[in-house]
N, CA and C atoms of all chains as a GROMACS GRO file, in nm:
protein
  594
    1UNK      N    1   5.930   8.590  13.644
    1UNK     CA    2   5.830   8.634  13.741
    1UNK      C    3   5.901   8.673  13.871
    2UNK      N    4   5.857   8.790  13.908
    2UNK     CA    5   5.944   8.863  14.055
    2UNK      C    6   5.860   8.842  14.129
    3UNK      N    7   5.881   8.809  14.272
    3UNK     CA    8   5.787   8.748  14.377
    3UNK      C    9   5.798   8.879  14.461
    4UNK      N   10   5.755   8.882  14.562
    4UNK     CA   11   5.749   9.057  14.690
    4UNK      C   12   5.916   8.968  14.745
    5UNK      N   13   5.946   8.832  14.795
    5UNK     CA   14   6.050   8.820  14.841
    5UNK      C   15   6.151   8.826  14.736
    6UNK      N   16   6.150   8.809  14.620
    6UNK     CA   17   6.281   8.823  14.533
    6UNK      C   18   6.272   8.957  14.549
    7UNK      N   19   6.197   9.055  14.544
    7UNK     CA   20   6.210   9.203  14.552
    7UNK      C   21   6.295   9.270  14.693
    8UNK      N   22   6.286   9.185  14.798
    8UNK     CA   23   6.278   9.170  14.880
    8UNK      C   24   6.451   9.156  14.917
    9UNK      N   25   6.512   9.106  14.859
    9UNK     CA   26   6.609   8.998  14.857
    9UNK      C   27   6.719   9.133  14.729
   10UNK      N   28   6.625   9.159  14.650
   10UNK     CA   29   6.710   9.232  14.509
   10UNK      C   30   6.746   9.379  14.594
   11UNK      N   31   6.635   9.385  14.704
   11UNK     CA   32   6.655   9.547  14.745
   11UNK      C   33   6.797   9.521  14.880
   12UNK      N   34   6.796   9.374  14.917
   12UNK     CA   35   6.908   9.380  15.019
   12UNK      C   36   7.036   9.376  14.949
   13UNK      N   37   7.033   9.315  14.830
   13UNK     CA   38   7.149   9.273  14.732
   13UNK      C   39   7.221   9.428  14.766
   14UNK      N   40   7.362   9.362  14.785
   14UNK     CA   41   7.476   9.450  14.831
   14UNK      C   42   7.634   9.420  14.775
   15UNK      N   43   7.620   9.278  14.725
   15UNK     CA   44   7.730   9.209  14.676
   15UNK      C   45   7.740   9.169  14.554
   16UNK      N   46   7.876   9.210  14.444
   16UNK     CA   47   7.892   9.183  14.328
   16UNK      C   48   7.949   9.095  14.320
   17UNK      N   49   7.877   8.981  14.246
   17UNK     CA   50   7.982   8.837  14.180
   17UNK      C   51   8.004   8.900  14.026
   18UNK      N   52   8.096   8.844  13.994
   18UNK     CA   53   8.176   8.845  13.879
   18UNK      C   54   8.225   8.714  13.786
   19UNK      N   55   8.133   8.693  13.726
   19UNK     CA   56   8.208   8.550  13.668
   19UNK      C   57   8.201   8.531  13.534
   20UNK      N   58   8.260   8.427  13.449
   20UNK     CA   59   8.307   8.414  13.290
   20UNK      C   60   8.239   8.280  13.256
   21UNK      N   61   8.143   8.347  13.125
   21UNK     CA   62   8.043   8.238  13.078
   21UNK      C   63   8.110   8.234  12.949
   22UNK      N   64   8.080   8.133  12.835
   22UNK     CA   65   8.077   8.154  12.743
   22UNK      C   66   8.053   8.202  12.625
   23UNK      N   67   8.065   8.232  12.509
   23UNK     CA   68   7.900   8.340  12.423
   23UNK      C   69   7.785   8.279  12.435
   24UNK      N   70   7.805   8.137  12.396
   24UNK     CA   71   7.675   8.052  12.407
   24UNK      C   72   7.569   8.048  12.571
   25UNK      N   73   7.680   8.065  12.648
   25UNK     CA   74   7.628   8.050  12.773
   25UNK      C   75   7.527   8.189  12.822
   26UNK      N   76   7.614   8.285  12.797
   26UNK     CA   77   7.563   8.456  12.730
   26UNK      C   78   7.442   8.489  12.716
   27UNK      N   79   7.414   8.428  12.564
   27UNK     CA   80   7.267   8.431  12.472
   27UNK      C   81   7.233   8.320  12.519
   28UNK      N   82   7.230   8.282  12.615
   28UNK     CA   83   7.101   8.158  12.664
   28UNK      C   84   7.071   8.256  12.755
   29UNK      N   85   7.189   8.301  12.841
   29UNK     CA   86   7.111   8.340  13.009
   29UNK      C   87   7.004   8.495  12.976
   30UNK      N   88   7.048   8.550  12.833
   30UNK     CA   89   6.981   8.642  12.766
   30UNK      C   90   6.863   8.651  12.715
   31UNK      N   91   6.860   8.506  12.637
   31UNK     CA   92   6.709   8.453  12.624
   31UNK      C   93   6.649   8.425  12.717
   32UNK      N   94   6.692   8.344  12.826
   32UNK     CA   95   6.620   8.300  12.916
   32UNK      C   96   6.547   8.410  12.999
   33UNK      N   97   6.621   8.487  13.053
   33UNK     CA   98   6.561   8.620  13.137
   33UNK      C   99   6.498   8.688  13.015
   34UNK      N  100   6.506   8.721  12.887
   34UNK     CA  101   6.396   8.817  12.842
   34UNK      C  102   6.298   8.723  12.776
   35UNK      N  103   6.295   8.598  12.819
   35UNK     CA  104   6.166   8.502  12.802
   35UNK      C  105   6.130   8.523  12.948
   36UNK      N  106   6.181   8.532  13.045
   36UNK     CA  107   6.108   8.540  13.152
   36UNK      C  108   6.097   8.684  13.222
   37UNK      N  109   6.066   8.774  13.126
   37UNK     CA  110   6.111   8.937  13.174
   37UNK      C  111   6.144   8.988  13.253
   38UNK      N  112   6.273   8.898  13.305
   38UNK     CA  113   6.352   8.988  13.392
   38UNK      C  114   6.501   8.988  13.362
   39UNK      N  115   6.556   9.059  13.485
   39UNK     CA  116   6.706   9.098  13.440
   39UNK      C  117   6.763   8.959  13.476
   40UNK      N  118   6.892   8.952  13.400
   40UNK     CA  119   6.967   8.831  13.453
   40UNK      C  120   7.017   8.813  13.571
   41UNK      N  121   7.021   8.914  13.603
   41UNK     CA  122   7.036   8.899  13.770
   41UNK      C  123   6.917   8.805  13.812
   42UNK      N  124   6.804   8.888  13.793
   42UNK     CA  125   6.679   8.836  13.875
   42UNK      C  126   6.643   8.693  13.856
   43UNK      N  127   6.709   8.670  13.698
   43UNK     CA  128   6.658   8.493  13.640
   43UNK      C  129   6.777   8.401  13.729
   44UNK      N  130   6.920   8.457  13.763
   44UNK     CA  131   6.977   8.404  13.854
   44UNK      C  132   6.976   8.381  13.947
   45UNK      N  133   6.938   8.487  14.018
   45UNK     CA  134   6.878   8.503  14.166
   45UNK      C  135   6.732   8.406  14.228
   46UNK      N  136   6.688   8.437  14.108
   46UNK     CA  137   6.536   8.374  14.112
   46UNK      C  138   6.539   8.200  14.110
   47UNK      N  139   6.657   8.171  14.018
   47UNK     CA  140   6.642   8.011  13.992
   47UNK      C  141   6.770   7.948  14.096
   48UNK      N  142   6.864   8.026  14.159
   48UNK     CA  143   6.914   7.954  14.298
   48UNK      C  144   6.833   7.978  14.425
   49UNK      N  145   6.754   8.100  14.421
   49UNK     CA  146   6.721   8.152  14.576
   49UNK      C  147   6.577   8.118  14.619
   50UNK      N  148   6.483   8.109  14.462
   50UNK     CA  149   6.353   8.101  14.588
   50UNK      C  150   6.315   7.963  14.546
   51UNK      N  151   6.166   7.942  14.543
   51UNK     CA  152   6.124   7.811  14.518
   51UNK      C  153   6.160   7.739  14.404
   52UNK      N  154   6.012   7.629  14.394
   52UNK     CA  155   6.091   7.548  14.252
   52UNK      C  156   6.083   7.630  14.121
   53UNK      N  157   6.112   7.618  13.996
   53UNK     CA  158   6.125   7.707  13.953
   53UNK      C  159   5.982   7.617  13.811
   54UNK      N  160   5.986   7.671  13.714
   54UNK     CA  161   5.885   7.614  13.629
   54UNK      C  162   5.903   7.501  13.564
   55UNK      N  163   6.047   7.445  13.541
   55UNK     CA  164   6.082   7.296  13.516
   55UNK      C  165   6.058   7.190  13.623
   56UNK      N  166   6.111   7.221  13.732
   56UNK     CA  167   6.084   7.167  13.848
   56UNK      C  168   5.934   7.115  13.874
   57UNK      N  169   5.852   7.224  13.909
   57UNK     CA  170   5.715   7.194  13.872
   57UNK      C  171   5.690   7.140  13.779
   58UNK      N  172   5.729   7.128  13.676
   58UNK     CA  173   5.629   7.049  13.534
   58UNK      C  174   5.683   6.896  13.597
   59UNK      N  175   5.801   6.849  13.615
   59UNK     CA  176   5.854   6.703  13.602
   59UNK      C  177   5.772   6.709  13.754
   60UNK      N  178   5.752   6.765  13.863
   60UNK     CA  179   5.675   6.695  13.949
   60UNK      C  180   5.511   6.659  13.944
   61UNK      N  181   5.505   6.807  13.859
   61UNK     CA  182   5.338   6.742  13.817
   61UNK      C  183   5.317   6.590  13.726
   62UNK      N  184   5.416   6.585  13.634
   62UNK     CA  185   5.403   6.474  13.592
   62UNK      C  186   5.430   6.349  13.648
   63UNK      N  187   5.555   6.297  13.749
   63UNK     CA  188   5.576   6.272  13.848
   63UNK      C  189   5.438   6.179  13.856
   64UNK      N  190   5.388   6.276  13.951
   64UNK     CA  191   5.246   6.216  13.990
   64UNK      C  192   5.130   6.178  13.905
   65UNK      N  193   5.145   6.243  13.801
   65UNK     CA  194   5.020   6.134  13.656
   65UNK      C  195   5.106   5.984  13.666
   66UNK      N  196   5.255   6.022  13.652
   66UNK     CA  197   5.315   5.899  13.597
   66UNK      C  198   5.291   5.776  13.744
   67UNK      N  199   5.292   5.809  13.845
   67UNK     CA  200   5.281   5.755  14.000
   67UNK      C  201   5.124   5.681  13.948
   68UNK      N  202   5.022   5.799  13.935
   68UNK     CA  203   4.893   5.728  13.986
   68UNK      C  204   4.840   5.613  13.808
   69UNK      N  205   4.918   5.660  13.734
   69UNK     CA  206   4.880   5.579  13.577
   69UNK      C  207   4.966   5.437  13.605
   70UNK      N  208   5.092   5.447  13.678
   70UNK     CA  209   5.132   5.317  13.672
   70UNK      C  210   5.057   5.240  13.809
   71UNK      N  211   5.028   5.349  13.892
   71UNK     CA  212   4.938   5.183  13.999
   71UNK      C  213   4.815   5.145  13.936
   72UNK      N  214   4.733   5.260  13.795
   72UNK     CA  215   4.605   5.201  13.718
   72UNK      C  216   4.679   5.084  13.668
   73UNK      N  217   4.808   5.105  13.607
   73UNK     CA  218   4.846   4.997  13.506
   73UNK      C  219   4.858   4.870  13.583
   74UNK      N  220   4.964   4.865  13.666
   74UNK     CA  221   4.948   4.760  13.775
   74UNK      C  222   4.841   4.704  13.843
   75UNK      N  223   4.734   4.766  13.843
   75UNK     CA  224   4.602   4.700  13.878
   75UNK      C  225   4.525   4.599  13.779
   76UNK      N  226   4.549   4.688  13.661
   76UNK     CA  227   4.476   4.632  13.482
   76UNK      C  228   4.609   4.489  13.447
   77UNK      N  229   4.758   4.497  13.484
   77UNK     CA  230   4.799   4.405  13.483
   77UNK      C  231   4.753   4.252  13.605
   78UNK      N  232   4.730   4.294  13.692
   78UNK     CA  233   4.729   4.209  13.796
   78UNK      C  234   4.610   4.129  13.784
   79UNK      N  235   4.498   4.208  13.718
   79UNK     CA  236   4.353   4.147  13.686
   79UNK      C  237   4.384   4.070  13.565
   80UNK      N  238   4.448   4.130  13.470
   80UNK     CA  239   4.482   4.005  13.321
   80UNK      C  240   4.548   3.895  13.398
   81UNK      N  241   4.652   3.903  13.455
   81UNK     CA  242   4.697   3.793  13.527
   81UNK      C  243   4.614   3.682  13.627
   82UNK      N  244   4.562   3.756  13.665
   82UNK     CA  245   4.462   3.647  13.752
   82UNK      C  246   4.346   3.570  13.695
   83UNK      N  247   4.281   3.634  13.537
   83UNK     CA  248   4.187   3.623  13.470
   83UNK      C  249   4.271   3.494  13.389
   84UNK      N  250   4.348   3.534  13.354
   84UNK     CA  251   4.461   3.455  13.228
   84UNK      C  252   4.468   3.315  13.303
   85UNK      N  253   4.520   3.276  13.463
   85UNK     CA  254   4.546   3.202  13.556
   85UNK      C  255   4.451   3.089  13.546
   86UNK      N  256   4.297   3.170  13.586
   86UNK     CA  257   4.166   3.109  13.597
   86UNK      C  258   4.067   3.077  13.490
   87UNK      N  259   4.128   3.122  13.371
   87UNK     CA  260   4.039   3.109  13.200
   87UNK      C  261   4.022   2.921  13.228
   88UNK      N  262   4.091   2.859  13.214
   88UNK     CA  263   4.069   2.741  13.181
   88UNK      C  264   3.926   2.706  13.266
   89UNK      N  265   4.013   2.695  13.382
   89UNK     CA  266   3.894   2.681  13.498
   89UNK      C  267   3.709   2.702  13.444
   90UNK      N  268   3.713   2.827  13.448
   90UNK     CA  269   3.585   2.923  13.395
   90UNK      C  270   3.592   2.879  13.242
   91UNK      N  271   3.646   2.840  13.166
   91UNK     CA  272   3.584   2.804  13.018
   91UNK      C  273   3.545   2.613  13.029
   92UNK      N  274   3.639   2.555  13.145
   92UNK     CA  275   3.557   2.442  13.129
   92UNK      C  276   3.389   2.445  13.225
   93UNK      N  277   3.395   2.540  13.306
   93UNK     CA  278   3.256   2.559  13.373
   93UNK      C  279   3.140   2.570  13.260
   94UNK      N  280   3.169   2.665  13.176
   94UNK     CA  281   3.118   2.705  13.079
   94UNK      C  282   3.094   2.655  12.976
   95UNK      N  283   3.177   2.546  12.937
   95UNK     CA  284   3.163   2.440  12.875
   95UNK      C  285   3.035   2.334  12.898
   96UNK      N  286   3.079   2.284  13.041
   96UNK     CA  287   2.964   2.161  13.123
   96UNK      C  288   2.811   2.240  13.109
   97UNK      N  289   2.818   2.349  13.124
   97UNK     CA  290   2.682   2.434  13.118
   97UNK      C  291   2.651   2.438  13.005
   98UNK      N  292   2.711   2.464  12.925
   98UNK     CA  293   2.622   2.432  12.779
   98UNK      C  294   2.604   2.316  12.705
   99UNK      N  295   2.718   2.190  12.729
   99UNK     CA  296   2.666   2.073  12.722
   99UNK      C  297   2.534   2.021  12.824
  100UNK      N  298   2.519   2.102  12.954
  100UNK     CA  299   2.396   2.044  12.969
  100UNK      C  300   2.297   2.126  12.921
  101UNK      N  301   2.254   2.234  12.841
  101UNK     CA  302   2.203   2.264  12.780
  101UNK      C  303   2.129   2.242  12.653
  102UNK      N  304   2.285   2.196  12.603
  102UNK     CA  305   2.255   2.126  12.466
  102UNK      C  306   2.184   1.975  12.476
  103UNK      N  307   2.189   1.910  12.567
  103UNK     CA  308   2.170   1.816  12.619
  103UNK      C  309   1.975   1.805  12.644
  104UNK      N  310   1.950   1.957  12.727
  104UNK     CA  311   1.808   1.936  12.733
  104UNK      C  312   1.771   1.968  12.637
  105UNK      N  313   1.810   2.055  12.550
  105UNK     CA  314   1.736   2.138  12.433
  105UNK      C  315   1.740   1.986  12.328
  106UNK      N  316   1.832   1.896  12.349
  106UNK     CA  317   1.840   1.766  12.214
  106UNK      C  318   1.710   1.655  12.319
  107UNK      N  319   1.707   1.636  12.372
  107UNK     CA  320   1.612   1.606  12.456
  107UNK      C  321   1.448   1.589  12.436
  108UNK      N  322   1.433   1.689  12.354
  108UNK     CA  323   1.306   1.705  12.275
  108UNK      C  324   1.283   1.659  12.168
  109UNK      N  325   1.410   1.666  12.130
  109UNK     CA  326   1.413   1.631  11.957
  109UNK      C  327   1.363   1.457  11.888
  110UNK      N  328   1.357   1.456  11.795
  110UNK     CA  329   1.342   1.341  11.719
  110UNK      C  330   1.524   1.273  11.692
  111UNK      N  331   1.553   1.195  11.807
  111UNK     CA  332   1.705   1.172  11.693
  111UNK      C  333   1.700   1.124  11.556
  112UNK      N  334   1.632   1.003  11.546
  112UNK     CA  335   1.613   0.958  11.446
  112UNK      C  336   1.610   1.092  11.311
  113UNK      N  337   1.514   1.188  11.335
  113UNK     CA  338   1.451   1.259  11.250
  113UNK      C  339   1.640   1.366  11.258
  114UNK      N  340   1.683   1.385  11.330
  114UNK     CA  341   1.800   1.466  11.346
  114UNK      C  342   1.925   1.417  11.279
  115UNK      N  343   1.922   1.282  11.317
  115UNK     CA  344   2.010   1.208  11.193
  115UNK      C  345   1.948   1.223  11.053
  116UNK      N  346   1.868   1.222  11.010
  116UNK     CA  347   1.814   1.205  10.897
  116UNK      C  348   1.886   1.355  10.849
  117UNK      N  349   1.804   1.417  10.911
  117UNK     CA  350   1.838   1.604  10.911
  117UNK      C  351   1.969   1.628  10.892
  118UNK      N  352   2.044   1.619  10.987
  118UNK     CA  353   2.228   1.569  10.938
  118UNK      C  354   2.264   1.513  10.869
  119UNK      N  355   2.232   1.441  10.754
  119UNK     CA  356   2.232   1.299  10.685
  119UNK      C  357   2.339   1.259  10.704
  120UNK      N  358   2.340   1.182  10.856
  120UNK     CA  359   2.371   1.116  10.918
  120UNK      C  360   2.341   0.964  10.894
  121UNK      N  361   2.230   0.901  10.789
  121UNK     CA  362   2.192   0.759  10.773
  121UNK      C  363   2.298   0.666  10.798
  122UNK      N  364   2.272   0.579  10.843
  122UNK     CA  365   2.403   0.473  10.817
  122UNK      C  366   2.406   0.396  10.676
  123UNK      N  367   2.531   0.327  10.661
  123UNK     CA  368   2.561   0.323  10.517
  123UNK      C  369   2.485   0.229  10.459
  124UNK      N  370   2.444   0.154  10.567
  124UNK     CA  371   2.298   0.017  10.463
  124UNK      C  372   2.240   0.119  10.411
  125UNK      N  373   2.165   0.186  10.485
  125UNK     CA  374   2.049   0.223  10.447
  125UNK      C  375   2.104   0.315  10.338
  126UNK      N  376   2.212   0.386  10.296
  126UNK     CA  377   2.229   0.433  10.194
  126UNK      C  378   2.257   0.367  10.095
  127UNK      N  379   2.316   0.277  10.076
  127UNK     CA  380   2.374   0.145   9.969
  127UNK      C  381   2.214   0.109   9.945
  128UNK      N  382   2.114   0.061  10.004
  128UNK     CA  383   1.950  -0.020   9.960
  128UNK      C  384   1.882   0.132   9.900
  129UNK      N  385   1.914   0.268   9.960
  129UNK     CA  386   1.859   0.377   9.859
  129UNK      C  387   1.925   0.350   9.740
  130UNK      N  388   2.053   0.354   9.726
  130UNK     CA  389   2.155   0.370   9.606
  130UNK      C  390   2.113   0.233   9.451
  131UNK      N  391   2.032   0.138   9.538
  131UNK     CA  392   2.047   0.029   9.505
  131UNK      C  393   1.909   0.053   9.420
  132UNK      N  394   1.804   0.127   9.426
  132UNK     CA  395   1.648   0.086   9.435
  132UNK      C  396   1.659   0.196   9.279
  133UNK      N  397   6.886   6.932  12.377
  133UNK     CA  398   6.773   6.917  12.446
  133UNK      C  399   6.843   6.874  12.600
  134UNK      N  400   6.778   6.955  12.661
  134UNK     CA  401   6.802   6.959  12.829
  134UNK      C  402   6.784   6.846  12.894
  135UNK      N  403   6.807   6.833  13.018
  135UNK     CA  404   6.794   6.739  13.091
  135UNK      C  405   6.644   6.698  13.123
  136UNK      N  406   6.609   6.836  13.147
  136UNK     CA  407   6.462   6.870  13.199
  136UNK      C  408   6.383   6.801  13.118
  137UNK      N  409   6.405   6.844  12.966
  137UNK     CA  410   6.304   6.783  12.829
  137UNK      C  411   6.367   6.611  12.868
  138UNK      N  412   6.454   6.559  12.850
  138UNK     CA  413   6.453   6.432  12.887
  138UNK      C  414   6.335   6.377  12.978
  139UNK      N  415   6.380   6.410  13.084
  139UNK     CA  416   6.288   6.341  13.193
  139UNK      C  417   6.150   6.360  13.162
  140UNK      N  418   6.094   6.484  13.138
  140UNK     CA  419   5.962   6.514  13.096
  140UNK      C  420   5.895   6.389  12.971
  141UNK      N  421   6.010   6.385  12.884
  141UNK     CA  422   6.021   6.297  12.809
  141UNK      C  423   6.006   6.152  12.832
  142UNK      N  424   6.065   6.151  12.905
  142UNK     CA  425   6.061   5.977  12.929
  142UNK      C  426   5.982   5.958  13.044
  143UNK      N  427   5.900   6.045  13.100
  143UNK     CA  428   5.768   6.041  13.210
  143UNK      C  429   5.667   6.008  13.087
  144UNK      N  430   5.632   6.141  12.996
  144UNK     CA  431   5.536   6.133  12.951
  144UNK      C  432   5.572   5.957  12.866
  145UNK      N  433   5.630   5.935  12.825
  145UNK     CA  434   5.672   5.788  12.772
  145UNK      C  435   5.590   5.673  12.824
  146UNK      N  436   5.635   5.687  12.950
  146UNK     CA  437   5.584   5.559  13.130
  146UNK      C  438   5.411   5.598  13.106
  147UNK      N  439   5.348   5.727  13.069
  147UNK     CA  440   5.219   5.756  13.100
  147UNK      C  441   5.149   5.681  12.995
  148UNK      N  442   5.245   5.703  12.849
  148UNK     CA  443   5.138   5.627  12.761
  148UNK      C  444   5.139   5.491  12.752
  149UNK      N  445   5.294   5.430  12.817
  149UNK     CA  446   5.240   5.308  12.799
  149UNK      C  447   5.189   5.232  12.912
  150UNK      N  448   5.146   5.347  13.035
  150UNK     CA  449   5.013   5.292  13.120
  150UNK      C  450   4.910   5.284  13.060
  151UNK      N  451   4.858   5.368  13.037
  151UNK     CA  452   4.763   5.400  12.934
  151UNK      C  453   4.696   5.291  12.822
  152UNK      N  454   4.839   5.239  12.745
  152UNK     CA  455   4.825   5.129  12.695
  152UNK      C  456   4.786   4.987  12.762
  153UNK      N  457   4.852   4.994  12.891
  153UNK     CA  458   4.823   4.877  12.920
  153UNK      C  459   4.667   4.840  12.952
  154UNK      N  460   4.613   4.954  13.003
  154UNK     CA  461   4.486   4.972  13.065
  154UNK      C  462   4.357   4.921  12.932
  155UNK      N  463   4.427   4.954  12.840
  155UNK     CA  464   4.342   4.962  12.696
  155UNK      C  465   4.369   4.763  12.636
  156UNK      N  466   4.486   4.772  12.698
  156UNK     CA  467   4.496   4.627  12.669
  156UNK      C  468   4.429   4.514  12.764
  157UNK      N  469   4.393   4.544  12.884
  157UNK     CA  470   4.313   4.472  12.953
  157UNK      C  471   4.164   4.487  12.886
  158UNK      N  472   4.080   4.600  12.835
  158UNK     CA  473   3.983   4.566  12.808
  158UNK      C  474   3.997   4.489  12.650
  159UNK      N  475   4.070   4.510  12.576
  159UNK     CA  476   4.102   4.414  12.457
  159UNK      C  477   4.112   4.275  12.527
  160UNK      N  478   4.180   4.236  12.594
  160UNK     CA  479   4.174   4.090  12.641
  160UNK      C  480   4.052   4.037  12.675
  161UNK      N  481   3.963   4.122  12.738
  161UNK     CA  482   3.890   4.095  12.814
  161UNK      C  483   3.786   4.028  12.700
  162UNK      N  484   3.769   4.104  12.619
  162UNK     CA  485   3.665   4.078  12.439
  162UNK      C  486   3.702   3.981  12.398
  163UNK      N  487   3.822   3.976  12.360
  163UNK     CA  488   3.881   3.827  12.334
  163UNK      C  489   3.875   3.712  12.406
  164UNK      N  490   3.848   3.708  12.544
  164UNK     CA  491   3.830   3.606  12.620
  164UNK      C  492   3.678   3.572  12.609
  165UNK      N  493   3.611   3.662  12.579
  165UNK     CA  494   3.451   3.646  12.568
  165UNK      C  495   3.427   3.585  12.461
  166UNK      N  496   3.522   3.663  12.370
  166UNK     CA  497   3.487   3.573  12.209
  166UNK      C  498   3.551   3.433  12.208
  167UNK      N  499   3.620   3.429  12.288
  167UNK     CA  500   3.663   3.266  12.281
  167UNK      C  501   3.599   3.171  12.402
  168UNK      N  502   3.551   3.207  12.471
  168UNK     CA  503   3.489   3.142  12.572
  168UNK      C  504   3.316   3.157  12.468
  169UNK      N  505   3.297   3.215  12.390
  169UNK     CA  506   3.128   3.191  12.297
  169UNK      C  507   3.231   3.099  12.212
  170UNK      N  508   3.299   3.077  12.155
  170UNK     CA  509   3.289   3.000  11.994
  170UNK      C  510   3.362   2.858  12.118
  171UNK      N  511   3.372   2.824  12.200
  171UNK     CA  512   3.358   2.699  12.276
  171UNK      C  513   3.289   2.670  12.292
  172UNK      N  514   3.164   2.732  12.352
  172UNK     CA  515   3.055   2.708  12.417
  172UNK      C  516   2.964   2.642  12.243
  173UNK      N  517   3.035   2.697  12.147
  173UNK     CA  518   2.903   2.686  12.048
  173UNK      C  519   2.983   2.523  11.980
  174UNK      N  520   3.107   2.540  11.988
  174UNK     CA  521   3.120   2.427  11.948
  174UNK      C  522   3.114   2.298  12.014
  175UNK      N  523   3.091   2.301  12.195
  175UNK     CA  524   3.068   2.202  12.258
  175UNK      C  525   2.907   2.171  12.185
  176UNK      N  526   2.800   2.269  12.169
  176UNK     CA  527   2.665   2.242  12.110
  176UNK      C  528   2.661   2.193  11.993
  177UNK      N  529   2.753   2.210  11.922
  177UNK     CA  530   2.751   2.123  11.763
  177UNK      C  531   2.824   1.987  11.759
  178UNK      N  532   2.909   1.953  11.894
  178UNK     CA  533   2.974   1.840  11.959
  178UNK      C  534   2.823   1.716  11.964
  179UNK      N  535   2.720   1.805  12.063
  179UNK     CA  536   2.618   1.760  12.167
  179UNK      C  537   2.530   1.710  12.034
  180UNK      N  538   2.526   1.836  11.931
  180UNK     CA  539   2.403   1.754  11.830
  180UNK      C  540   2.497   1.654  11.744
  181UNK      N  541   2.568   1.674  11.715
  181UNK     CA  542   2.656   1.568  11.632
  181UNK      C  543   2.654   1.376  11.702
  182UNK      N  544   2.674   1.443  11.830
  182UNK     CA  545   2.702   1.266  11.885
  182UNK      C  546   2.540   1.202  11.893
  183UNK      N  547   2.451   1.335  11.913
  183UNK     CA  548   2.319   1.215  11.955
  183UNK      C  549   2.292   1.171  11.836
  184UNK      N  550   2.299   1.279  11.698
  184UNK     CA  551   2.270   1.186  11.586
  184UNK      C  552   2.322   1.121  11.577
  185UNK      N  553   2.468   1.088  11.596
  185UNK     CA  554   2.527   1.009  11.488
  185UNK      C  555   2.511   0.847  11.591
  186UNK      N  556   2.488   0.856  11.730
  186UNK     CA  557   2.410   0.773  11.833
  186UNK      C  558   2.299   0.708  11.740
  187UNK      N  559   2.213   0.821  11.700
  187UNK     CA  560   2.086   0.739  11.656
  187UNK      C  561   2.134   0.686  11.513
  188UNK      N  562   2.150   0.719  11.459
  188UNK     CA  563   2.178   0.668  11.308
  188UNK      C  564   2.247   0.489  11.356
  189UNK      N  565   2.356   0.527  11.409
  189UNK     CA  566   2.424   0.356  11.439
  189UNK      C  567   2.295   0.304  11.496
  190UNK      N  568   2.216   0.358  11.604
  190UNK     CA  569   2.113   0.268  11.632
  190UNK      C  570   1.998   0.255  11.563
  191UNK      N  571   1.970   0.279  11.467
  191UNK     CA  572   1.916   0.241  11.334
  191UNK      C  573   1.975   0.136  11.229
  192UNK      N  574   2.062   0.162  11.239
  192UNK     CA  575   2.141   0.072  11.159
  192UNK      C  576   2.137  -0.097  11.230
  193UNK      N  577   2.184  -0.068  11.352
  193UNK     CA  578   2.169  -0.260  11.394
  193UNK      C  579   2.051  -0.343  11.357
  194UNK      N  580   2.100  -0.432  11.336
  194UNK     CA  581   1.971  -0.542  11.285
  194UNK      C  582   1.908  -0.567  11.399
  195UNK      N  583   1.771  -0.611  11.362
  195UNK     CA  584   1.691  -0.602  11.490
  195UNK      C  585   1.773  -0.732  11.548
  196UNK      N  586   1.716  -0.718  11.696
  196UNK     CA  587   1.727  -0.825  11.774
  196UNK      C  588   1.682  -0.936  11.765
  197UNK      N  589   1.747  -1.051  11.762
  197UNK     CA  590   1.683  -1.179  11.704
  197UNK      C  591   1.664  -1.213  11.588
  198UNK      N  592   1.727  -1.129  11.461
  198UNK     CA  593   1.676  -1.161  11.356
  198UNK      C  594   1.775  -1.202  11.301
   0.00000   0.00000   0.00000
């Protein structure tokens, strides 16, 4: 992509560098500029002289997912931690509350008739059934 | 593979296992519910267990005075 200042910059160009790549080095800088349709000059020019270039941008956009996902994560850790800390606490609360629950709800009941229901009898009284 | 694909690489890496972690707080969170109910139910089968088994022994004693 040619910007008005790389144009800008290509029309002041006045000076020849000269330098020795490899073949490999060659057919990259070849691919690279006719993936990015321009001359190799311009993909050179373009990726020392003006802004960031399209790698640059991608790792900073991500950058910042990766910034704002790890302070979510650090938040979702810090709450398991504090939850994890205080479980006992809050499960024996929770506990006493339903023993007094269970407590009024047995309250009504027949024990007698609840032992029976459980067959719960004590063992006389099962030995004088056993017996009859 | 470039430098560039690295890093991209090992960002997107850090994202999923935020991601994960976030998913693992609400998994905990279920699990703490489900274990804070099967307490609660077994303190209630604690509560009916002792009053019967209360009344039954007190059925069982011989009367008083006899």
């Amino acid at each position: 992509m040619i910007t008005t200042a790389d144009n800008t910059s290509r029309m002041a160009s006045a000076e020849r560098i000269t330098f020795l790549v490899s073949p490999e080095e060659k057919r990259r800088l070849a691919r690279e500029a006719k993936k990015a349709q321009v001359t190799v000059s311009d993909l050179i020019r373009g990726r020392l002289f003006t802004g960031p270039n399209d790698d640059e941008a991608q790792v900073r956009a991500l950058l910042a997912e990766v910034l704002a996902s790890t302070q979510r994560a650090h938040a979702a850790a810090d709450r398991m931690l504090e939850r994890a800390g205080t479980f006992e606490a809050r499960a024996r609360e929770r506990e006493q509350a339903a023993r007094r629950a269970a407590e009024r709800e047995l309250s009504g009941l027949d024990p007698i008739a609840l032992a029976a229901g459980l067959a719960l009898t004590p063992a006389t009284t099962r030995r004088r059934k056993g017996g009859r | 593979m470039s430098i560039t694909a690295d890093v991209l690489n090992t960002l997107k890496q850090v994202v999923l296992m935020n991601d994960k972690i976030e998913r693992l707080e609400k998994a905990a969170d279920k699990q703490e519910e489900t274990t804070l109910d099967l307490r609660e139910r077994v303190i209630r089968l604690e509560a009916f267990i002792e009053v019967a088994r209360a009344a039954a022994h007190a059925r069982a004693l011989p009367p008083a005075g006899g």
